[in-house]
C-alpha positions in Angstrom: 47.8 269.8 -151.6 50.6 272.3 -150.3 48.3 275.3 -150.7 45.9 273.5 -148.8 48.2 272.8 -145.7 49.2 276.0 -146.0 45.9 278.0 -145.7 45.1 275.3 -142.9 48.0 276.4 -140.9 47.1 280.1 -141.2 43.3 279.7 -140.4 45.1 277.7 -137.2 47.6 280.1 -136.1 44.9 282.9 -136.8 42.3 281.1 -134.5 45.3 280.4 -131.5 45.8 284.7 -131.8 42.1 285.2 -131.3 41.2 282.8 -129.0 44.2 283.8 -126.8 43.3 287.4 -126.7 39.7 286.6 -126.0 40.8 283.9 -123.0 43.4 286.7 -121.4 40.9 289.7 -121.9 38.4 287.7 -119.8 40.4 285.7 -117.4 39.8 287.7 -114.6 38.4 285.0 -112.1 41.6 283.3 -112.4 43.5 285.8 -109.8 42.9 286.1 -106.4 43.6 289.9 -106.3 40.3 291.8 -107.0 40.5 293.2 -110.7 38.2 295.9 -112.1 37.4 297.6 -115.3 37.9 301.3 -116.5 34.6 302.8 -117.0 34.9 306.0 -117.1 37.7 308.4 -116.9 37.9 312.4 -115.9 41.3 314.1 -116.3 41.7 317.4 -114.5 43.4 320.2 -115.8 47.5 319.6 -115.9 49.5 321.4 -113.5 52.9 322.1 -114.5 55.7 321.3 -111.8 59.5 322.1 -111.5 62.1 320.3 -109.1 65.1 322.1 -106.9 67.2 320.5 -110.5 65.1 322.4 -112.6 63.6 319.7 -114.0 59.9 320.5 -115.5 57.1 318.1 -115.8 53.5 317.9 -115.7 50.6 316.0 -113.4 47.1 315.9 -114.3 44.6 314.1 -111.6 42.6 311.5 -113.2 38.9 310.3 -111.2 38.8 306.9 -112.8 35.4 305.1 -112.3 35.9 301.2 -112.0 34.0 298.3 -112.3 34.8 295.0 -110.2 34.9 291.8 -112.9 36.1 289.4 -110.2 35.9 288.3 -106.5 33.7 288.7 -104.2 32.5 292.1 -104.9 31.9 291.4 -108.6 29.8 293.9 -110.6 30.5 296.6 -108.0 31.0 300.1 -108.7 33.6 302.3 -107.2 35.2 305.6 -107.8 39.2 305.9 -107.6 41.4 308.9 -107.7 44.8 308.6 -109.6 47.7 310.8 -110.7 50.4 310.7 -113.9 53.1 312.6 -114.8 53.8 313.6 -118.5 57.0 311.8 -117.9 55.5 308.9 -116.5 58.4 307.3 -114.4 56.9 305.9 -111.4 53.1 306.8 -112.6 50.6 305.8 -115.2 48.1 306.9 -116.8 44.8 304.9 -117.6 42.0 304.7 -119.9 38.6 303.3 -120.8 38.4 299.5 -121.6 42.0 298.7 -119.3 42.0 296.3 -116.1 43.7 297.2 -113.3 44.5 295.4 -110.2 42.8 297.0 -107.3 43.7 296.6 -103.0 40.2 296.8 -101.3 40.0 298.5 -97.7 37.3 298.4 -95.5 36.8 301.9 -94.0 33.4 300.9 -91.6 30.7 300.1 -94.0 32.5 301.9 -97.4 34.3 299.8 -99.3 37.5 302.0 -100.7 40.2 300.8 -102.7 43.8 301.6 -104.4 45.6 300.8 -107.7 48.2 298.3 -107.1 49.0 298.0 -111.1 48.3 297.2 -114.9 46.9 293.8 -115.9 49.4 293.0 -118.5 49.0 289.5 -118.9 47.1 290.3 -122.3 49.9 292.1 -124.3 52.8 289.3 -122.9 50.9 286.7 -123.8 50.2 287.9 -127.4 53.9 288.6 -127.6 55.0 285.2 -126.7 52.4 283.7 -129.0 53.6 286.3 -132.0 57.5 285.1 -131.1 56.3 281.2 -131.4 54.2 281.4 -134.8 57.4 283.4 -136.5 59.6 281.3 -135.0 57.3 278.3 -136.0 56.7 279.7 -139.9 60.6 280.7 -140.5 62.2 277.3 -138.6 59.7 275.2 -138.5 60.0 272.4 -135.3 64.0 273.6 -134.6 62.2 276.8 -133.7 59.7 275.4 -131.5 62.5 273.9 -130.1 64.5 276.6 -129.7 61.4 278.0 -127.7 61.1 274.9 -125.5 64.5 275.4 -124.6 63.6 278.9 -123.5 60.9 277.8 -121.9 62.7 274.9 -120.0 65.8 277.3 -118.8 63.3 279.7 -117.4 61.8 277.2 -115.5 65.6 275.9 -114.2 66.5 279.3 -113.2 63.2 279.9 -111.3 63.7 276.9 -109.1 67.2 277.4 -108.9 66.8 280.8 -107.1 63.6 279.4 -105.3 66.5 277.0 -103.7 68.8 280.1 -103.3 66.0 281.7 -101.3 64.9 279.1 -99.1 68.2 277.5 -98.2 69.6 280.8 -97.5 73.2 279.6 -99.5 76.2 281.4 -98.3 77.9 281.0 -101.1 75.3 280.7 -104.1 77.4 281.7 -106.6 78.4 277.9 -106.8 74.5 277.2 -107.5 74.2 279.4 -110.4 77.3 278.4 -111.9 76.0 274.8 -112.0 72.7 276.0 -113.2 75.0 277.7 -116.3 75.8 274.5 -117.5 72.4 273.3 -117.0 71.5 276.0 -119.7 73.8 275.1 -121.5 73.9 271.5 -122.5 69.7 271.5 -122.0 69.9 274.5 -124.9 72.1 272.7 -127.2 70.9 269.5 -127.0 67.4 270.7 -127.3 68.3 272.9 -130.5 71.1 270.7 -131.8 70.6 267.6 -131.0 72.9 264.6 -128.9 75.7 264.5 -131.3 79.2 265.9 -132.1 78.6 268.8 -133.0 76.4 269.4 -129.9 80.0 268.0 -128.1 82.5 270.4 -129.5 79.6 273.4 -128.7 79.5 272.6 -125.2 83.1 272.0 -124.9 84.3 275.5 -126.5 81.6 277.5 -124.6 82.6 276.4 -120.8 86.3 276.7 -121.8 85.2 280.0 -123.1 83.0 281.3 -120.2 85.5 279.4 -116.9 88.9 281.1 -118.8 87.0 284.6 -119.1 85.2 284.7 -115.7 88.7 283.5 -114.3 90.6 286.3 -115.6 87.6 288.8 -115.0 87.8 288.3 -111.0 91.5 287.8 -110.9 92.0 291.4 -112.8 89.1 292.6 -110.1 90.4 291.1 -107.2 94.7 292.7 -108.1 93.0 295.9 -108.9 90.9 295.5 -105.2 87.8 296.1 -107.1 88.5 300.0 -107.5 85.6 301.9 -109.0 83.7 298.6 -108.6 80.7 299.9 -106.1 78.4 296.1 -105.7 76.5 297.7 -103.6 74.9 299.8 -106.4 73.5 296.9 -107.2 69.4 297.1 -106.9 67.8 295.1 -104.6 70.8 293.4 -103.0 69.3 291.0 -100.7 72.2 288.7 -100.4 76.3 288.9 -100.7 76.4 291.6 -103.8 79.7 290.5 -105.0 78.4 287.0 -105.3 75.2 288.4 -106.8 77.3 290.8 -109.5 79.2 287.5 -110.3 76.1 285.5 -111.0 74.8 287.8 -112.9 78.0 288.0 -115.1 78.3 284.0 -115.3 74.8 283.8 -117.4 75.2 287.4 -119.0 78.8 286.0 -120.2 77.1 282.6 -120.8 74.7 284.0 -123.3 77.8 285.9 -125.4 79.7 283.0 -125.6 77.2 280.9 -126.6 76.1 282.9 -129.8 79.7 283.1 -130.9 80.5 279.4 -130.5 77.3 278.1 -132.0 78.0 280.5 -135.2 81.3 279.1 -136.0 80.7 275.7 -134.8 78.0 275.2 -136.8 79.4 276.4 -140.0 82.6 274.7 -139.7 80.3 271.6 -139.5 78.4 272.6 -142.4 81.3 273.1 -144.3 82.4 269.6 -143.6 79.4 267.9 -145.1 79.9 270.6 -148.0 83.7 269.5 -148.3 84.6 266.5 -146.8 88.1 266.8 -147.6 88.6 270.0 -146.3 91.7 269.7 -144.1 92.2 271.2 -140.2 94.4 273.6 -141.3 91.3 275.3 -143.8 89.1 274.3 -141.0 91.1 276.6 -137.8 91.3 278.9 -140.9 87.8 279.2 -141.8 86.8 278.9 -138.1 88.7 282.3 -137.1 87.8 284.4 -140.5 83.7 283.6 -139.1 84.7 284.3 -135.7 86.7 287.6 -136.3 83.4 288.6 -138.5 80.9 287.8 -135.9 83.1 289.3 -132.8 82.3 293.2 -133.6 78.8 293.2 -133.7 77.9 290.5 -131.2 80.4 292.9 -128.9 78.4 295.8 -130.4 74.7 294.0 -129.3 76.7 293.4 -125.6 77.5 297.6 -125.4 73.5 298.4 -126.7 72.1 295.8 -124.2 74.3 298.1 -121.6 73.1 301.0 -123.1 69.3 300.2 -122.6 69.8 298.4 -119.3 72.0 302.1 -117.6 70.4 304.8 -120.1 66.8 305.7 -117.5 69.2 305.5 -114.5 72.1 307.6 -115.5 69.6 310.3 -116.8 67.9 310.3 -113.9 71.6 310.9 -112.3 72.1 313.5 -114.8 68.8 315.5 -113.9 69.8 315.2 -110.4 72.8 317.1 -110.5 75.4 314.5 -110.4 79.0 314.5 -112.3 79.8 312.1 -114.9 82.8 310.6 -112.9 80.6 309.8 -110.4 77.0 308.5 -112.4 79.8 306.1 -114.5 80.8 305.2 -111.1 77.8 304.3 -109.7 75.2 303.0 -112.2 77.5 302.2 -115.2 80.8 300.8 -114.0 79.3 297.1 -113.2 77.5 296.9 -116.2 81.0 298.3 -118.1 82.5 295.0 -116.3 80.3 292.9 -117.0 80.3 294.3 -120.9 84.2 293.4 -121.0 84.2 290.2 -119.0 81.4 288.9 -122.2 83.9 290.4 -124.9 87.0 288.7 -123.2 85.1 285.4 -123.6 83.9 285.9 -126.9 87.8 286.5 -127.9 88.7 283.5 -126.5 85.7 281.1 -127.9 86.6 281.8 -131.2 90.4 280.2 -131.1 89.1 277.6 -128.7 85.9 276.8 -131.0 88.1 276.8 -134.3 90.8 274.4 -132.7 88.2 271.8 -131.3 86.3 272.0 -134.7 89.5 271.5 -137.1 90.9 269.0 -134.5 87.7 266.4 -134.8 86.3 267.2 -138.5 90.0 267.9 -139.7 90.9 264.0 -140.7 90.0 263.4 -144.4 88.3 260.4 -143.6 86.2 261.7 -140.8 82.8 261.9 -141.4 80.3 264.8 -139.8 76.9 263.2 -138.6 74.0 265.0 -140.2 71.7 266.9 -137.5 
């Protein structure tokens, strides 16, 4: 009977893959932009090129002939002239079989048109359907879960910067701060579950992220932000100090969040295990995980840096510029940011450990199963 579920279940999942690739490669007449597919492509010859920095790279012009698959024009053919770079930073290169997103023009009775970009939508939705069916085979409904709380948070922070953009806030910090905690208790109680344990998690992580973003801007604002440049910042639409400080609220969020969770959850499981364990063992046991956990979720918080600065500081390495001043400028917020998370996952772990020991400590307190 097992083995029968079982091969169920993959002739399912395999069948959801399949028909999502086949629905996304074909979904064209859902957008309103004009798509079109690669027909044929003609690379010319590459022609090498070399900037006043010395840096070399090479372009090749590609003739790409397209066919329309949606809109008005459907089934038309047109001819399209593109260009990559070997490096391929702001360029792209295309092949046969791809759909690209095309801007039509109207020059008198020829109808002309430009690449605006990729159509991606087949590759992200693949991803998200291989992250679901692991997440579904290795945890079973908590992961689905887990994913619906992703899902659900996504949503929150869309409409919460669709408020910050219409309303025009002066001081929209405040908004995403509240829409922080949103995250959090929606996450835990998704994943968790309403209980004590879901208590003591949110309890330790907003002590956690309010003490370490209070000592990040206090250090910022008796140093007068020196080295601190917001206006690096890309796309700064609004207040950038507000903006660098929202972005460090749900950055620090996230940090503290994995750390509490960890020890939380085992001191909890450790409980049922051991139910006379004392609070002493408990704080005990609570800082040995946390003191484990706090070098390499610090380590992931310096590689997320890494990959976040590494294209832009090469590109103000290429360009000439001194390391003094490409730390300054495209790595010093992101360095602040970096320590701001690692000061609040020091301070979840005592914070967690105490709250845990404190509640499950009593001998004849009894930990709810989740």
């Amino acid at each position: 009977m097992q083995r029968k579920k079982t091969i169920i279940t993959a002739i399912l999942i395999a069948l959801s893959g399949v028909f999502l690739y086949f629905f996304t490669s074909h979904d064209a007449f859902l957008y309103h932009q004009d798509v079109a597919r690669v027909v044929k492509v003609k690379n010319a010859a590459p022609v090498a090129t070399e900037d006043s920095y010395q840096n070399k790279d090479q372009t090749t012009q590609q003739t790409l002939t397209l066919k329309l698959i949606n809109g008005k024009y459907k089934g038309k053919i047109l001819t399209v002239e593109n260009q990559f770079s070997k490096s391929g930073a702001y360029d792209q290169q295309y092949h046969e079989g791809q759909q690209i997103f095309l801007n039509l023009h109207h020059s008198g009775k020829k109808l002309t048109a430009g690449i605006s970009h990729y159509k991606r939508d087949t590759y992200l939705v693949m991803l998200i359907w291989l992250v679901v069916v692991l997440l579904y085979l290795f945890m079973h409904t908590k992961g689905l879960r887990a994913m619906l709380s992703v899902a659900m948070n996504f949503v929150i922070f869309l409409i919460f910067v669709q408020m910050d953009v219409h309303f025009d806030f002066t001081n929209f910090f405040w908004l995403f701060a509240f829409s922080a905690l949103l995250f959090t208790g929606l996450s835990l109680v998704l994943v968790i579950g309403w209980n004590k344990q879901c208590a003591v998690s949110f309890a330790s992580i907003v002590f956690g992220t309010s003490v370490a973003l209070a000592i990040g801007i206090g250090i910022l604002y008796l140093t007068g932000n020196n080295g601190i440049h917001y206006e690096a910042l890309d796309f700064a639409t609004q207040e950038p100090e507000q903006l660098f400080l929202s972005a460090t609220v749900i950055g620090l969020l996230g940090a503290v969040m994995d750390a509490s969770t960890d020890i939380v959850s085992t001191l909890f499981e450790m409980k049922r295990k051991q139910p006379e364990i004392s609070a002493k063992q408990l704080y005990r046991s609570g800082q040995e995980v946390g003191h484990a956990i706090m070098g390499p979720l610090i380590n992931v918080l310096l590689m997320i840096f890494f990959a976040e600065t590494f294209a832009i500081a090469v590109l103000y390495f290429r360009t000439g510029n001194t390391y003094a001043y490409t730390f300054e400028w495209s790595m010093a917020l992101g360095v602040a940011q970096a320590l701001i998370s690692g000061i609040g996952i020091t301070l979840v772990i005592p914070s967690a450990s105490f709250l845990c020991s404190r509640i499950l400590g009593r001998s004849d307190s009894q930990c709810p199963q989740s």
